[in-house]
Structure formats: structure tokens, C-alpha cells
C-alpha distance (Angstrom), angle and dihedral (degrees) to the residues before:
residue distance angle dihedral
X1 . . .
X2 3.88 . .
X3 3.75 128.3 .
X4 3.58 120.3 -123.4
X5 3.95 125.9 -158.3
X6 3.72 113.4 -166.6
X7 3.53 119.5 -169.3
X8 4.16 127.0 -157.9
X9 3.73 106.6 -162.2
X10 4.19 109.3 -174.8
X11 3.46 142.3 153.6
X12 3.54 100.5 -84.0
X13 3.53 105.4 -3.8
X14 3.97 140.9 61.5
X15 3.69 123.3 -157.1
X16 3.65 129.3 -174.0
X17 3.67 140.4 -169.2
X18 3.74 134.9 179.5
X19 3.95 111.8 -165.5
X20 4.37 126.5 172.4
X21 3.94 110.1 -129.7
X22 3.52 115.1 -162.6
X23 4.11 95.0 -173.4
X24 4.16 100.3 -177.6
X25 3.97 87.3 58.5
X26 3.53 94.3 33.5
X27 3.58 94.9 -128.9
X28 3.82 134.1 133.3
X29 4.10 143.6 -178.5
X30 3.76 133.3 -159.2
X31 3.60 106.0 -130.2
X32 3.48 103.5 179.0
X33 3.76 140.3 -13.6
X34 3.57 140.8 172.2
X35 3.89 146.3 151.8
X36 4.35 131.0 -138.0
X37 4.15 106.5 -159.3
X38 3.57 106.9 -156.9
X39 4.46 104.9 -147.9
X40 3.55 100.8 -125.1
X41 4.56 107.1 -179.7
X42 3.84 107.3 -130.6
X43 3.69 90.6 -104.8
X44 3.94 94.5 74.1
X45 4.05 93.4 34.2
X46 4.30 81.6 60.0
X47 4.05 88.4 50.8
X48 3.68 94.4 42.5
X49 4.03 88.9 47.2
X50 3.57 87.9 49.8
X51 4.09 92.0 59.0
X52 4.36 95.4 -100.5
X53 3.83 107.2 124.6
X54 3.79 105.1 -148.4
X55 3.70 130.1 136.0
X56 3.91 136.0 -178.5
X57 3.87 89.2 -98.4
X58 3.93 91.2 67.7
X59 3.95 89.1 49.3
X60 3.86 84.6 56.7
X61 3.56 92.4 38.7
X62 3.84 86.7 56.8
X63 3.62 90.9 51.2
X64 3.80 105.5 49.0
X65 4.13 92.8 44.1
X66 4.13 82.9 53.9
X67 4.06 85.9 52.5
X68 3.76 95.2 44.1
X69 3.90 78.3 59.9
X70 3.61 102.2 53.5
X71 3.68 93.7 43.6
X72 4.28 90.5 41.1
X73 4.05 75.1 52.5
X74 3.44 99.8 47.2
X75 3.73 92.4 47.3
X76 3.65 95.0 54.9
X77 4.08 91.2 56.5
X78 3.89 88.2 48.1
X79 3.65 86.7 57.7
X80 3.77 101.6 44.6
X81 3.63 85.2 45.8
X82 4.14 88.7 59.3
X83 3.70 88.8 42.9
X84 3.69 100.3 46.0
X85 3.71 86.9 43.8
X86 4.08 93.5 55.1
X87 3.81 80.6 51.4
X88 3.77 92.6 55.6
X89 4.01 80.6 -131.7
X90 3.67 99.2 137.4
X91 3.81 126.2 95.6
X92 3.97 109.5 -112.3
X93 4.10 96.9 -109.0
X94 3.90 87.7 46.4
X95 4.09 92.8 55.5
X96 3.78 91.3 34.8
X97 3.90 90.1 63.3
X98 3.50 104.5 54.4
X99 4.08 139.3 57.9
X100 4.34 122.4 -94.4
X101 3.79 89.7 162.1
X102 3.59 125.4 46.1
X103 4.48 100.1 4.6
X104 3.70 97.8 29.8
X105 3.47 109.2 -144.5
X106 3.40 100.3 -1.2
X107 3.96 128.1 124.0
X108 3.99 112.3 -106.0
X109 3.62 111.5 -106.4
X110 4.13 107.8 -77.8
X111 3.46 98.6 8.3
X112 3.85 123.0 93.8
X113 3.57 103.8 150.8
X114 4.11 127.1 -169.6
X115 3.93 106.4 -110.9
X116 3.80 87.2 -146.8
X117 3.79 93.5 55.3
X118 4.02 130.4 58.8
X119 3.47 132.5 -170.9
X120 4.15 107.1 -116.4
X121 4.01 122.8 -157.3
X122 3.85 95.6 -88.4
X123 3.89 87.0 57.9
X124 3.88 100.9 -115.4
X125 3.99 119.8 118.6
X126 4.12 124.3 -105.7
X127 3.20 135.9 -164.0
X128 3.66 112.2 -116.4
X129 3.86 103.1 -168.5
């Protein structure tokens, strides 16, 4: 007896089948056999007719590596902040507004002020520089 695996590659679908083939006897079993559709909207079956390979996963794809960039972003501010803050670099309103104890580096919710700009006493903004 010997063990086939047959494979069914498509478009937007894989299908699968394992079968036992005993040749001298001429006799055979299906063992196992199954199929995975992968939904595909109509929109991407027209590109992928028309010869462009693209599928939802590189839209996703696409959309995490632009998050890993606003959080890599993000992360790099948090850390100057620490740094210049160490320093004692930053202007008084800048290191008032955002969080050395519990969200280091981070702004404190609703404020995200301008480091070039302070508030004065009459309530209107100045630049400082």
C-alpha cells in the first residue's frame, strides 16, 4: 500500500486529499480529503483575473507596517522626552504637560502643548524662542 497526498492549489481555494493505492491489486481508498475557500470580494478576483497578484493580507500588511511606524515614532519622542528631561532641557510649560511618573514620557491626557509656544498671564500664546 502507498500513501498518496494530492494537492489542489487555486485561486482562492486549497483542496486536499490523501488516498492508499495498492497498485499490484489494483485497489485504492480515500483516506482523507478536504478543501479551505479563501473569500476573496469580486473586486480582487477582477485584479487577479487581470494578471495583478494582490490579496487582502497585503492591504493588512500595509496597515500594520504603517502602525509599527507611528508607535516606533511615538516611542522615540517618549524617549527624548526622558532624556531631555534628565538634562533639565525642557522649557517649564513643556515638562509641566506631560507624565515622568506613571507614562514616562508621554503627554498627560488633553494636553499636547507646542514647545515653542507658552501660555502668558492674559491667556494668549507666545513665542518663546
Amino acid at each position: 500500500m502507498k500513501n498518496i497526498l494530492g494537492l489542489d492549489l487555486g485561486p482562492n481555494s486549497i483542496g486536499w486529499a490523501l488516498t492508499s493505492q495498492d497498485f499490484k491489486s489494483k485497489k485504492g481508498e480515500i483516506n482523507g480529503l478536504g478543501s479551505r475557500i479563501i473569500p476573496m470580494s469580486q473586486e480582487i478576483l477582477g485584479k487577479f483575473d487581470s494578471g495583478q497578484s494582490h490579496s487582502q493580507t497585503a492591504e493588512r500588511t500595509g496597515f500594520r507596517g504603517a502602525c509599527k511606524l507611528i508607535q516606533r515614532g511615538l516611542l522615540r519622542r517618549e524617549r527624548l522626552h526622558r532624556v531631555l528631561n534628565i538634562l533639565n532641557f525642557l522649557p517649564e510649560h513643556y515638562a509641566n504637560a506631560i507624565d515622568f511618573e506613571k507614562h514616562l514620557g508621554q503627554f498627560k491626557k488633553g494636553k499636547e502643548v507646542k514647545l515653542n509656544y507658552r501660555e502668558n498671564k492674559k491667556g494668549k500664546h507666545e513665542f518663546i524662542f
